[in-house]
mmCIF file as gemmi writes it, N, C-alpha and C atoms, coordinates in Angstrom:
data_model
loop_
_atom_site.group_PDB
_atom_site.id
_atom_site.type_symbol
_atom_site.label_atom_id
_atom_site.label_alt_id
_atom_site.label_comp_id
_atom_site.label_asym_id
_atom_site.label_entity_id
_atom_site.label_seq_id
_atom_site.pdbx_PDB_ins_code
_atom_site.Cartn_x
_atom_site.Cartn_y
_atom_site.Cartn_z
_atom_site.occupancy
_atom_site.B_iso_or_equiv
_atom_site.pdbx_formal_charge
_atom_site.auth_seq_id
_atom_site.auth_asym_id
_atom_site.pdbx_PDB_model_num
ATOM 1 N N . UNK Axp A 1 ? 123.45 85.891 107.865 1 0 ? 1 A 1
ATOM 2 C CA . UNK Axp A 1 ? 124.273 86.41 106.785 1 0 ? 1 A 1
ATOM 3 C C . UNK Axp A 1 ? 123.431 87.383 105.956 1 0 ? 1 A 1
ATOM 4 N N . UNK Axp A 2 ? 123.949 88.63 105.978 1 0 ? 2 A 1
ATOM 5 C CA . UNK Axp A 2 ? 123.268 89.311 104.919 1 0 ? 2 A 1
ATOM 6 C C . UNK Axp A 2 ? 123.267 89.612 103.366 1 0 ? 2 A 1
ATOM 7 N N . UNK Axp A 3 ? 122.17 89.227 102.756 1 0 ? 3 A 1
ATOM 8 C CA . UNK Axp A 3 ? 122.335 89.6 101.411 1 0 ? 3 A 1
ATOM 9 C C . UNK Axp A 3 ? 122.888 90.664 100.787 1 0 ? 3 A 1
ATOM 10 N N . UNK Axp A 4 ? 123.971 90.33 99.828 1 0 ? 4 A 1
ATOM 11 C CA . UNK Axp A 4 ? 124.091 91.783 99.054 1 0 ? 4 A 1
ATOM 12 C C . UNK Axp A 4 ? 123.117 92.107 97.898 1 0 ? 4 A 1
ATOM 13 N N . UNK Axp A 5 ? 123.947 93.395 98.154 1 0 ? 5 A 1
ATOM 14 C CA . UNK Axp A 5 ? 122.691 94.346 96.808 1 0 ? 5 A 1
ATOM 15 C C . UNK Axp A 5 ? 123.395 94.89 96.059 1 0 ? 5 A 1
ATOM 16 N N . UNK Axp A 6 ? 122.883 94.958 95.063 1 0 ? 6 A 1
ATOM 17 C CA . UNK Axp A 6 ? 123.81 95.107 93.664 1 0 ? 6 A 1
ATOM 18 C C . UNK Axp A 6 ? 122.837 96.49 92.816 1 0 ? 6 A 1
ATOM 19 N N . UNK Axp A 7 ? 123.691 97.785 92.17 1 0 ? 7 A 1
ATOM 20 C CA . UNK Axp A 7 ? 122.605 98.726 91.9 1 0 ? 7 A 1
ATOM 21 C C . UNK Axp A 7 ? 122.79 98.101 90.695 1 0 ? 7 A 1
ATOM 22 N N . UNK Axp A 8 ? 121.813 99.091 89.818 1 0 ? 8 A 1
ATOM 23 C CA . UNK Axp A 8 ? 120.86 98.769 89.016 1 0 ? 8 A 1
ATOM 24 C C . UNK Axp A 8 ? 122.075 98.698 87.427 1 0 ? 8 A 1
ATOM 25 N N . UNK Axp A 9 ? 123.277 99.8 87.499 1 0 ? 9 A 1
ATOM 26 C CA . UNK Axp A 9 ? 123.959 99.67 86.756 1 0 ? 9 A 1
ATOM 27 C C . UNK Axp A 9 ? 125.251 98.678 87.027 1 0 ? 9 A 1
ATOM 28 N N . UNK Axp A 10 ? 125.258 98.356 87.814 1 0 ? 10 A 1
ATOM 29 C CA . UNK Axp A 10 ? 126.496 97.361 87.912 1 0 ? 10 A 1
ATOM 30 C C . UNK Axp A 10 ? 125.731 95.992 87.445 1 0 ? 10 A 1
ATOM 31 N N . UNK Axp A 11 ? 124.86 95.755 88.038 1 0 ? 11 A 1
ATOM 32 C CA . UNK Axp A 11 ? 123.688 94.777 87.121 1 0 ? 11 A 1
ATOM 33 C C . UNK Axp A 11 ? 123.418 94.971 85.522 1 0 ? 11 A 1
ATOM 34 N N . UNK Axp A 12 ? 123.047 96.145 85.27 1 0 ? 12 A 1
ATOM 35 C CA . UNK Axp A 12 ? 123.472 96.531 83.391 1 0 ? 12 A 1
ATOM 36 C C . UNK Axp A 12 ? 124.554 95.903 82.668 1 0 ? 12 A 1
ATOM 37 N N . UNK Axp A 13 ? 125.335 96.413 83.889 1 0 ? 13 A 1
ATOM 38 C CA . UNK Axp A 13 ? 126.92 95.805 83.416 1 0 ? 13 A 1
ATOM 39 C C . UNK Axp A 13 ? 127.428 94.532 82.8 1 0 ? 13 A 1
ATOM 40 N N . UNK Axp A 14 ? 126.779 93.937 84.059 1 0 ? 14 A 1
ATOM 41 C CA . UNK Axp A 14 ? 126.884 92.534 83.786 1 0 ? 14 A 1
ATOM 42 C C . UNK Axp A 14 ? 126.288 91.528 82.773 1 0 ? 14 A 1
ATOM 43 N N . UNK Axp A 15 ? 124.788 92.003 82.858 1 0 ? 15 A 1
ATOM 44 C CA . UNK Axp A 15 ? 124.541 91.175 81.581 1 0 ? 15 A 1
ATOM 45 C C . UNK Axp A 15 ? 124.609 91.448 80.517 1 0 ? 15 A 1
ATOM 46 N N . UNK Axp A 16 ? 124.84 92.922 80.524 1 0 ? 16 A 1
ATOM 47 C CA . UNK Axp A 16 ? 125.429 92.92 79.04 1 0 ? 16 A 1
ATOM 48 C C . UNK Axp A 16 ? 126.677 92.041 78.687 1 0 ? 16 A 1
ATOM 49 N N . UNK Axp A 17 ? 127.648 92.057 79.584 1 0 ? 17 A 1
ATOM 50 C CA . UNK Axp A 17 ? 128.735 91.313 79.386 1 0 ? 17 A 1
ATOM 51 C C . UNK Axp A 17 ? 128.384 89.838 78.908 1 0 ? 17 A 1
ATOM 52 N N . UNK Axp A 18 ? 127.505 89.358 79.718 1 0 ? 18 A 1
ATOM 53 C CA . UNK Axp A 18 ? 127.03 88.123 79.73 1 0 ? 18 A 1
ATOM 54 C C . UNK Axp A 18 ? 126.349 87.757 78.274 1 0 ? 18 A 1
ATOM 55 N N . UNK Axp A 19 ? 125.327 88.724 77.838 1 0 ? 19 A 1
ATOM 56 C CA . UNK Axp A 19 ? 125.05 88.539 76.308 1 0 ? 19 A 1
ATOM 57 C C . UNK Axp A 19 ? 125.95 88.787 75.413 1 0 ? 19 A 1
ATOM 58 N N . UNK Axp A 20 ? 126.674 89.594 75.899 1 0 ? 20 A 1
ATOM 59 C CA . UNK Axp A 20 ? 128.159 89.602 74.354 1 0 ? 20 A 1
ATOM 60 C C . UNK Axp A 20 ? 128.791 88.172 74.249 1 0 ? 20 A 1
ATOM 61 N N . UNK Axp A 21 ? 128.633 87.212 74.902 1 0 ? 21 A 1
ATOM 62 C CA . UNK Axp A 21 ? 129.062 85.738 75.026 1 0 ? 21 A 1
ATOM 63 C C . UNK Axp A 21 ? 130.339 86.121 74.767 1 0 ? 21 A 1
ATOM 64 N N . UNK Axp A 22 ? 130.935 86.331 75.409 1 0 ? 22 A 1
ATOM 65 C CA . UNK Axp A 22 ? 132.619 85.961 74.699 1 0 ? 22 A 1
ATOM 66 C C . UNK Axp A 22 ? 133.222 86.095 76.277 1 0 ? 22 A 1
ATOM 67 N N . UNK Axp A 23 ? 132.834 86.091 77.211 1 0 ? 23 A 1
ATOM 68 C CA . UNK Axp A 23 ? 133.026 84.976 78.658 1 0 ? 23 A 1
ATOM 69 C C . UNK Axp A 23 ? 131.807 84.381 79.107 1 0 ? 23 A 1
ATOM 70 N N . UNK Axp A 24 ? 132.2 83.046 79.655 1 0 ? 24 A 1
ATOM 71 C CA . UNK Axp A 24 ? 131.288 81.993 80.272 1 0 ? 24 A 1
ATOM 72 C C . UNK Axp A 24 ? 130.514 82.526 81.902 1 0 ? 24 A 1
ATOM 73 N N . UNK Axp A 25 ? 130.373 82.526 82.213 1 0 ? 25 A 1
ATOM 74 C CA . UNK Axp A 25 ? 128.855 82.58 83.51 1 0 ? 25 A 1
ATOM 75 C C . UNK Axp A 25 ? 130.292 82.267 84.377 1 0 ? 25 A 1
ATOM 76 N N . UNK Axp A 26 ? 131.18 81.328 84.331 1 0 ? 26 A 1
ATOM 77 C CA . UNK Axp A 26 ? 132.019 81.141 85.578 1 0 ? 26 A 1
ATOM 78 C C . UNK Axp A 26 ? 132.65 81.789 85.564 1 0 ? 26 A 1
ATOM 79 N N . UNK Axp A 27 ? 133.483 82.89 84.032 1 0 ? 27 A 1
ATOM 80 C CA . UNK Axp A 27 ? 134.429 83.469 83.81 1 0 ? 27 A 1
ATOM 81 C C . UNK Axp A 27 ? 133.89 84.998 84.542 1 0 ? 27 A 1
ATOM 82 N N . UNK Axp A 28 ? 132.386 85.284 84.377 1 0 ? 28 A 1
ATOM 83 C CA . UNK Axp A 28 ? 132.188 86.71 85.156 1 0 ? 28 A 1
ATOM 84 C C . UNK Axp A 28 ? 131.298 86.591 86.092 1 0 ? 28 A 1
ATOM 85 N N . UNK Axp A 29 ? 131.64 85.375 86.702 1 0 ? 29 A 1
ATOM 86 C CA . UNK Axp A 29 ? 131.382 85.131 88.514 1 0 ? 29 A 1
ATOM 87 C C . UNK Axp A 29 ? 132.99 85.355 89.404 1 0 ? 29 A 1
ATOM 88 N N . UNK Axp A 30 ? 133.72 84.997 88.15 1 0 ? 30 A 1
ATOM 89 C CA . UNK Axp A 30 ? 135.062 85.18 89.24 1 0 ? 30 A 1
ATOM 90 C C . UNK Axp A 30 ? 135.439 86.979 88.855 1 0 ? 30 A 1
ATOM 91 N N . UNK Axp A 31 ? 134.766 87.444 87.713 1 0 ? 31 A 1
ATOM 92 C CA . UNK Axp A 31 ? 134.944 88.88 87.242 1 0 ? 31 A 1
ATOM 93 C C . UNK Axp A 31 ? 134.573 89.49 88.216 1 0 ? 31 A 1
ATOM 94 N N . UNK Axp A 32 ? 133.37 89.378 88.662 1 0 ? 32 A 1
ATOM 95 C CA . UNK Axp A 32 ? 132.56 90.227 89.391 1 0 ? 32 A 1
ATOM 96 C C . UNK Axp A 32 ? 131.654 90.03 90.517 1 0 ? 32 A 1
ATOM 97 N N . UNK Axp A 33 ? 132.332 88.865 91.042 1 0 ? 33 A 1
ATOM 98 C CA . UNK Axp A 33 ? 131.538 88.296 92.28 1 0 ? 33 A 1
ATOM 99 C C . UNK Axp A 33 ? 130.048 88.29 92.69 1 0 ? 33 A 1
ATOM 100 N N . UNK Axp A 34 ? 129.624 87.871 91.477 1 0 ? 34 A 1
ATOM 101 C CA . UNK Axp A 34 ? 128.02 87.345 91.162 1 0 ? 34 A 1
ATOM 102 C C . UNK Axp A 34 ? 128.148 86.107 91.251 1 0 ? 34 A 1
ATOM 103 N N . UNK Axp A 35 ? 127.16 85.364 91.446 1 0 ? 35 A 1
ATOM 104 C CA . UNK Axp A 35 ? 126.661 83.68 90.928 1 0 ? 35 A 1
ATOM 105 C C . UNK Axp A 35 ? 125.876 83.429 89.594 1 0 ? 35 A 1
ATOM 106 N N . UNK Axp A 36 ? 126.896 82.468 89.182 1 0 ? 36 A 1
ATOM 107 C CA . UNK Axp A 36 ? 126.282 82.527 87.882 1 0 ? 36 A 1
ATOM 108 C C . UNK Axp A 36 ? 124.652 82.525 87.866 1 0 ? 36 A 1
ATOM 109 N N . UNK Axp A 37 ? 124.113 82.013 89.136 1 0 ? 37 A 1
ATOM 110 C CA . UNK Axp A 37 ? 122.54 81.853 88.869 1 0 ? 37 A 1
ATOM 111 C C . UNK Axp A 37 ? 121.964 83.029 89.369 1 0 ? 37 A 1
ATOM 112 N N . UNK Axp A 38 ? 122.656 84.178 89.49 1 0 ? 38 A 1
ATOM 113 C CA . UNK Axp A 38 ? 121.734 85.516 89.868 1 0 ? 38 A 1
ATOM 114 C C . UNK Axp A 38 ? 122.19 85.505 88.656 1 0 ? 38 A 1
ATOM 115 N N . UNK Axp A 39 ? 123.543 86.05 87.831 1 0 ? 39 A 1
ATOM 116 C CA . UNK Axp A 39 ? 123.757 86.477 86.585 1 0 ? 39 A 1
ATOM 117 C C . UNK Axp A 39 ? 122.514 85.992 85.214 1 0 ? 39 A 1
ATOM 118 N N . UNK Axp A 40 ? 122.116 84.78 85.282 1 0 ? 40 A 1
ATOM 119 C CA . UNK Axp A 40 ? 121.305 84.134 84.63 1 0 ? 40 A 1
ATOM 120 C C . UNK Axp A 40 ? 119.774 84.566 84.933 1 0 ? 40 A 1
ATOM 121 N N . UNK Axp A 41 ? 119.528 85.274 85.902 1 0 ? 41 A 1
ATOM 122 C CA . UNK Axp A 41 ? 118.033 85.551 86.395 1 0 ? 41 A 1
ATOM 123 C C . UNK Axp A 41 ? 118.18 87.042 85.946 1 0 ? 41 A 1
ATOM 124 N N . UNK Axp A 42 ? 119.486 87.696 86.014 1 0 ? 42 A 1
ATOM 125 C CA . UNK Axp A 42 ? 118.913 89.186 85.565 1 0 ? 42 A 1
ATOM 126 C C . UNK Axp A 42 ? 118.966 89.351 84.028 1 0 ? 42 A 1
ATOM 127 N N . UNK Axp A 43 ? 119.721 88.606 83.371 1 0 ? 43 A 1
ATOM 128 C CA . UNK Axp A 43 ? 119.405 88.081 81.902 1 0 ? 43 A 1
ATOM 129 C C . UNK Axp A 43 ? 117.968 87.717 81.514 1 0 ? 43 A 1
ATOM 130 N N . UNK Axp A 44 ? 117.476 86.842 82.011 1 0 ? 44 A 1
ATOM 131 C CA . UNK Axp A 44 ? 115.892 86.866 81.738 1 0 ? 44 A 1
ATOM 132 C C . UNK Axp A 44 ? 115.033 87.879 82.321 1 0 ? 44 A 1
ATOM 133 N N . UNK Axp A 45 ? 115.345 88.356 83.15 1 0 ? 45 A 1
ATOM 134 C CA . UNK Axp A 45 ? 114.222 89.444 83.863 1 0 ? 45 A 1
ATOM 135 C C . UNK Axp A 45 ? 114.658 90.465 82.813 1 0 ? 45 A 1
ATOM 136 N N . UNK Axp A 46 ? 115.646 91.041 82.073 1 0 ? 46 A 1
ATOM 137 C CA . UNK Axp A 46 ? 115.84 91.691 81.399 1 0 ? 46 A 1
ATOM 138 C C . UNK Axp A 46 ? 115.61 91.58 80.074 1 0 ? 46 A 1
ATOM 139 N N . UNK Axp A 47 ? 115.592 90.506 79.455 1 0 ? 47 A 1
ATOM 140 C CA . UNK Axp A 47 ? 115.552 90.168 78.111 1 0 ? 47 A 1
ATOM 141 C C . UNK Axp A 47 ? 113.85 89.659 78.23 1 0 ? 47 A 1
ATOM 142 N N . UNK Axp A 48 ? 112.948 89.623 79.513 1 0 ? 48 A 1
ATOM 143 C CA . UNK Axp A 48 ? 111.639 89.689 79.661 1 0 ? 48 A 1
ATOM 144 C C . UNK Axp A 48 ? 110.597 91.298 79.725 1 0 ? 48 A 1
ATOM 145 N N . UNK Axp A 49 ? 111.949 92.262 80.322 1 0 ? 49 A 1
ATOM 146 C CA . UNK Axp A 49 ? 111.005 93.588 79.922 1 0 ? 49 A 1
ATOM 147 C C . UNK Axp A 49 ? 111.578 94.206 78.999 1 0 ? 49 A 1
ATOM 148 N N . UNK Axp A 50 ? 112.681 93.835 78.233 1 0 ? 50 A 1
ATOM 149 C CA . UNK Axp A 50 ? 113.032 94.612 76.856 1 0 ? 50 A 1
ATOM 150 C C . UNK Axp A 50 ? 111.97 94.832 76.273 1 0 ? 50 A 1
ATOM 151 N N . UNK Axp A 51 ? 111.389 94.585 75.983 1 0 ? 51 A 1
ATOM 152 C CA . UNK Axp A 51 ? 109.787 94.813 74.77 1 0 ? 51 A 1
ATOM 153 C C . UNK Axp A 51 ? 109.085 96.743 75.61 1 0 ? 51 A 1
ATOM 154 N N . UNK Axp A 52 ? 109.463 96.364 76.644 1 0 ? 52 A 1
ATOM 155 C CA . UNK Axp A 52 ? 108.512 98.139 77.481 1 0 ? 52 A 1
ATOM 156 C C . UNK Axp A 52 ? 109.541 98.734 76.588 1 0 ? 52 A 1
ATOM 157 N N . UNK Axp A 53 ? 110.635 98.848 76.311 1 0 ? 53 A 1
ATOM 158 C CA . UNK Axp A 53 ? 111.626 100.073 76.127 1 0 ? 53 A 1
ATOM 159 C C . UNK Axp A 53 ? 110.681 100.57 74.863 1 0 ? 53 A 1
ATOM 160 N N . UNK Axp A 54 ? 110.362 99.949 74.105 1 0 ? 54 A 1
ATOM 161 C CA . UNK Axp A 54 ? 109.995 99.875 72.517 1 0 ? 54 A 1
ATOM 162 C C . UNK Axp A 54 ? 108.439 99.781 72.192 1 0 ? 54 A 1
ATOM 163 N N . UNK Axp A 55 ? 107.838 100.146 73.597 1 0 ? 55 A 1
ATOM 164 C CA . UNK Axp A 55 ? 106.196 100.948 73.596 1 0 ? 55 A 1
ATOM 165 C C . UNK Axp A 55 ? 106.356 102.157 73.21 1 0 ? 55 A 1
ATOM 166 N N . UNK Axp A 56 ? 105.749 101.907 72.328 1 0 ? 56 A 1
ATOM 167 C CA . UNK Axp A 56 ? 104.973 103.25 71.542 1 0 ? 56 A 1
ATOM 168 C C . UNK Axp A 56 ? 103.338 104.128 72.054 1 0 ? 56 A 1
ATOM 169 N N . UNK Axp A 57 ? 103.524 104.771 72.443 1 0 ? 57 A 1
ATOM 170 C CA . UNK Axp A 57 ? 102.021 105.972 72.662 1 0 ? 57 A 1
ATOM 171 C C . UNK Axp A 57 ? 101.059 105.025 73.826 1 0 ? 57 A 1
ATOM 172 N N . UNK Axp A 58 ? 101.965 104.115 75.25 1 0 ? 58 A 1
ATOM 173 C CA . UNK Axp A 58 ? 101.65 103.99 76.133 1 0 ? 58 A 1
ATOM 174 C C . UNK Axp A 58 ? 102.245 104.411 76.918 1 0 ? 58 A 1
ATOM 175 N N . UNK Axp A 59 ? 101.758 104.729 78.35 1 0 ? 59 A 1
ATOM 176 C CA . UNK Axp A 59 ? 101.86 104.863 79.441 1 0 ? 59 A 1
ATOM 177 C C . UNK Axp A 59 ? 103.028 104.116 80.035 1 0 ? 59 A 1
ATOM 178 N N . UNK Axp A 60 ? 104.178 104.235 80.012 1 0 ? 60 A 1
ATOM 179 C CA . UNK Axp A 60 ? 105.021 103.101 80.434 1 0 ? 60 A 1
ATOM 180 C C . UNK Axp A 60 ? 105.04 102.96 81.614 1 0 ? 60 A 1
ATOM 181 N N . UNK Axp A 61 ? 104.607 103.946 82.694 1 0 ? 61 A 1
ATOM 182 C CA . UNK Axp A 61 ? 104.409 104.262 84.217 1 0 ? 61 A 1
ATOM 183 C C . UNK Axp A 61 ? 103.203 104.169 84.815 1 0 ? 61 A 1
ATOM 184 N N . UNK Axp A 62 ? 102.788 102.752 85.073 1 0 ? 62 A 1
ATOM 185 C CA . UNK Axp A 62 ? 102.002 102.322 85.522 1 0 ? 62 A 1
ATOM 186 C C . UNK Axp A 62 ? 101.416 102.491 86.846 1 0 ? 62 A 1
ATOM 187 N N . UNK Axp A 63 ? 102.201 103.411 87.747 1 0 ? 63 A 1
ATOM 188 C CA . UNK Axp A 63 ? 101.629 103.389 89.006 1 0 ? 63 A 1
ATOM 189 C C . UNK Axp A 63 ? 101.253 104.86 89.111 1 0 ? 63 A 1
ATOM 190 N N . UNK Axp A 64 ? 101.212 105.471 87.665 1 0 ? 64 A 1
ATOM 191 C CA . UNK Axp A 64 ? 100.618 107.143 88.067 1 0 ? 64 A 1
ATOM 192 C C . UNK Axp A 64 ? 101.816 108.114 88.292 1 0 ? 64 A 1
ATOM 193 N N . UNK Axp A 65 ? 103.071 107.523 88.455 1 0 ? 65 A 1
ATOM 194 C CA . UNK Axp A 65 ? 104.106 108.321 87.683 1 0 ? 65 A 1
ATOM 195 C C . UNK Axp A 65 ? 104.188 109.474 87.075 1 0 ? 65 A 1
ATOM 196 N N . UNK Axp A 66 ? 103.93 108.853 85.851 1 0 ? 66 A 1
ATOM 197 C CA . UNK Axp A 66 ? 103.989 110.017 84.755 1 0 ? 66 A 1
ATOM 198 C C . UNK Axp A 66 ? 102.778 110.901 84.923 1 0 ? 66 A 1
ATOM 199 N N . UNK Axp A 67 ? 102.039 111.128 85.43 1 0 ? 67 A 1
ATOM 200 C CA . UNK Axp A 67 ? 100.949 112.217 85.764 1 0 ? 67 A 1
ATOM 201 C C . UNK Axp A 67 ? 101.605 113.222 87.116 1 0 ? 67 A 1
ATOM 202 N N . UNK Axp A 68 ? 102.525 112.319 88.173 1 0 ? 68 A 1
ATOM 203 C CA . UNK Axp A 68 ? 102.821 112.882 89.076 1 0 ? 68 A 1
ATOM 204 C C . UNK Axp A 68 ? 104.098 114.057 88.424 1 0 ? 68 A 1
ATOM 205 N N . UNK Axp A 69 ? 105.293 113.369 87.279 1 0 ? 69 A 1
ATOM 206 C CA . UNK Axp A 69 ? 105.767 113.75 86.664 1 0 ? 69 A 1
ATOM 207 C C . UNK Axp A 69 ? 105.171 115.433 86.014 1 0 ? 69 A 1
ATOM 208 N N . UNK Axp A 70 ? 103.867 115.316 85.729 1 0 ? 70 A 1
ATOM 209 C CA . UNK Axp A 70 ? 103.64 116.228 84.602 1 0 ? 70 A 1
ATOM 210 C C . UNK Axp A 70 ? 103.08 117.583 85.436 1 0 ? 70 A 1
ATOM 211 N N . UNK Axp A 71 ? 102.989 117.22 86.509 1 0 ? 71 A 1
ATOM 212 C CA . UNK Axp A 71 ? 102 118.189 87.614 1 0 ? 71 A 1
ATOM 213 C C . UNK Axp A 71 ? 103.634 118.762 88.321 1 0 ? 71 A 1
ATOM 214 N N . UNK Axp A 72 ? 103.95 117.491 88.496 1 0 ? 72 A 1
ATOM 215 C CA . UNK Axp A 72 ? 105.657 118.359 89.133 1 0 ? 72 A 1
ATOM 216 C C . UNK Axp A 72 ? 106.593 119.7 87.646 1 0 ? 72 A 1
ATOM 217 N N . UNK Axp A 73 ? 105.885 119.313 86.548 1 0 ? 73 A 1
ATOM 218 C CA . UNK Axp A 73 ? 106.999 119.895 85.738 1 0 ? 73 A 1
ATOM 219 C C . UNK Axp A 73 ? 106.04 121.236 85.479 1 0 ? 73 A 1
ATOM 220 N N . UNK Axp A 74 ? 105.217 121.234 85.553 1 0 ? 74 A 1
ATOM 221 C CA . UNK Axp A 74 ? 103.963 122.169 85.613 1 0 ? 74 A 1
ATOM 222 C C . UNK Axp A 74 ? 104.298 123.414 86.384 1 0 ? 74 A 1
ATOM 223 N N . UNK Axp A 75 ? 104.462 123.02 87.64 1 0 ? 75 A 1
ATOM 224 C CA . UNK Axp A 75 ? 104.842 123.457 89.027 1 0 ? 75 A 1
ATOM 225 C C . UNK Axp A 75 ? 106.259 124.305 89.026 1 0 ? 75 A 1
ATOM 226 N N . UNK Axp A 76 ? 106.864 123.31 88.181 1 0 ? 76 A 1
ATOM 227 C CA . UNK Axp A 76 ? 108.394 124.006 87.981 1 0 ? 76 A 1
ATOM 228 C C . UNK Axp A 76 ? 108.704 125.574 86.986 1 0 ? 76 A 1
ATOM 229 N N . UNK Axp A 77 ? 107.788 125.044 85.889 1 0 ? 77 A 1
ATOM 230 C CA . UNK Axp A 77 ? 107.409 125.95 84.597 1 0 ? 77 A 1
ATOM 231 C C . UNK Axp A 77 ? 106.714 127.264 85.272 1 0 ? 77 A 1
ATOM 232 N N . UNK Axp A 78 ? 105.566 127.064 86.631 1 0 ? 78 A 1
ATOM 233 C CA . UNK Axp A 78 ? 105.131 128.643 87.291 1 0 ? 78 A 1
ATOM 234 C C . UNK Axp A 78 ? 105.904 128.681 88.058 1 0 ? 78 A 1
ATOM 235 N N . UNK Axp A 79 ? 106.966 128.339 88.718 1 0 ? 79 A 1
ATOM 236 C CA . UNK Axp A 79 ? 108.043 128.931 89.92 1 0 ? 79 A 1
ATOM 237 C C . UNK Axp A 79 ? 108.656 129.607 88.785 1 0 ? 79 A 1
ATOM 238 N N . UNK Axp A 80 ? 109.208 128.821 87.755 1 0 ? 80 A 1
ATOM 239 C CA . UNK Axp A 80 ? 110.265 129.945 86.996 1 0 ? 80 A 1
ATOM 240 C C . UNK Axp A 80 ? 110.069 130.886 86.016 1 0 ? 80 A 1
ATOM 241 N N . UNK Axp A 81 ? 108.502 131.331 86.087 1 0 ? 81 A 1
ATOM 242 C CA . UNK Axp A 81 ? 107.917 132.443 84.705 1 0 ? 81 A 1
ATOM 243 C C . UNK Axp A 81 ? 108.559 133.914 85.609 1 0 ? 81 A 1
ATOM 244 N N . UNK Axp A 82 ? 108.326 133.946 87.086 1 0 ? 82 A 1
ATOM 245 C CA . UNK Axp A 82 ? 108.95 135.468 87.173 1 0 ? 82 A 1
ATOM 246 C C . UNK Axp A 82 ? 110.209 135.41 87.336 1 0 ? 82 A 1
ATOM 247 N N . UNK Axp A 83 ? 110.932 134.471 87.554 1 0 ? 83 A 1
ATOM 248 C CA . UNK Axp A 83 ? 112.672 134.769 86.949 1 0 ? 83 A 1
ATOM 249 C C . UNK Axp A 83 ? 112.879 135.269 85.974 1 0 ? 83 A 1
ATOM 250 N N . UNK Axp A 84 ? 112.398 134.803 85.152 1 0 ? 84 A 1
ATOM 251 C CA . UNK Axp A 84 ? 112.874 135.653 83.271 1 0 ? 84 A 1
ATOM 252 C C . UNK Axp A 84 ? 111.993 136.847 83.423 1 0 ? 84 A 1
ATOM 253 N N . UNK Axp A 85 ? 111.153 137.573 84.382 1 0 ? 85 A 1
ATOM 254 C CA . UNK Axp A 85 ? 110.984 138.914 83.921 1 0 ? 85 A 1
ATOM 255 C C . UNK Axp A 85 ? 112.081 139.389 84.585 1 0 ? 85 A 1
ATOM 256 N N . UNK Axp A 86 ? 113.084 138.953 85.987 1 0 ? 86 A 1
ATOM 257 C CA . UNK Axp A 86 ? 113.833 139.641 86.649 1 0 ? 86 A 1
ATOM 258 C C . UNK Axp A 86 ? 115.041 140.379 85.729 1 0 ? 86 A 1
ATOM 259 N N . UNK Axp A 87 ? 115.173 139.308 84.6 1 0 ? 87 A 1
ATOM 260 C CA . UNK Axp A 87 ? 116.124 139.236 83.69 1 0 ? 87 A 1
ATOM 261 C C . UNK Axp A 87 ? 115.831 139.394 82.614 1 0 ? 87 A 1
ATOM 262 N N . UNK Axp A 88 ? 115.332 140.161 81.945 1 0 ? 88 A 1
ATOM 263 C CA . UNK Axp A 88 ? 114.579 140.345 80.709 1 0 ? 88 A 1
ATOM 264 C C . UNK Axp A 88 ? 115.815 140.596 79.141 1 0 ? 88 A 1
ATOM 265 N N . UNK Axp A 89 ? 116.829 140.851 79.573 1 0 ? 89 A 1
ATOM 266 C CA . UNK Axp A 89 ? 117.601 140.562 78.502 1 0 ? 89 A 1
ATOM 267 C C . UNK Axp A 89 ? 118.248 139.453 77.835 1 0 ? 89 A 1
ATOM 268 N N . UNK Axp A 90 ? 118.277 138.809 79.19 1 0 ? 90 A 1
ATOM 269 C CA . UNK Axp A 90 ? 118.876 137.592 79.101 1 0 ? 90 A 1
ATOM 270 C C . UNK Axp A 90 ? 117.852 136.434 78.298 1 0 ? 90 A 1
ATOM 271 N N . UNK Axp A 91 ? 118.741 135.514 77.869 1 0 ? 91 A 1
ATOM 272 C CA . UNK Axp A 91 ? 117.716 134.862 76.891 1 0 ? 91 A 1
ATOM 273 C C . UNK Axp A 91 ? 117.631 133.457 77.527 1 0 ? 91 A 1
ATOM 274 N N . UNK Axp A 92 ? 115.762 132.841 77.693 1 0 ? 92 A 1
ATOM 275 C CA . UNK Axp A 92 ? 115.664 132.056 78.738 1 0 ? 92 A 1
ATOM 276 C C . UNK Axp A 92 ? 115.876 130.492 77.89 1 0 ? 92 A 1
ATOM 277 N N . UNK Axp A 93 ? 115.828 129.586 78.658 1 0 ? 93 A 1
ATOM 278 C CA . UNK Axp A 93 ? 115.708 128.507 77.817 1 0 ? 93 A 1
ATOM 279 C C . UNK Axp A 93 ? 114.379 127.666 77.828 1 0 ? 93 A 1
């Protein structure tokens, strides 16, 4: 039997629903064809990395990410410096 997979916002979905308390764990297992005990695990895995959202002047991208990020936007910024001379009236953003 294969496991399903659930993306990342239909999972949002849910526990938010689930923390607004105003249905029970059985009421949005029959909503949304979860088990209440996955529903209950992405509630804590979530209400366990809430605290990253609300880092301040760290690195939130721990695997080198955000450096790969900054070299890609780098990259993007010299592909598009001779477009705006092609167009010199036009106003760039």
């Amino acid at each position: 039997m294969l496991r399903k997979t659930f993306e990342s916002a239909f999972k949002a979905r849910v526990v938010l629903e689930a923390l607004k308390g105003e249905e029970t764990l059985a009421e949005l297992n029959s909503q949304y064809g979860v088990h209440d005990n996955m529903i209950t695990r992405w509630k804590q895995e979530l209400l366990a990395r809430l605290p990253e959202l609300f880092e301040k002047g760290k690195n939130r991208q721990s695997d080198g990410q955000g450096a790969k990020n900054d070299d890609l936007l780098k990259i993007i910024g010299e592909r598009s410096y001779p477009v705006r001379h092609l167009f010199p009236g036009r106003k760039h953003a």
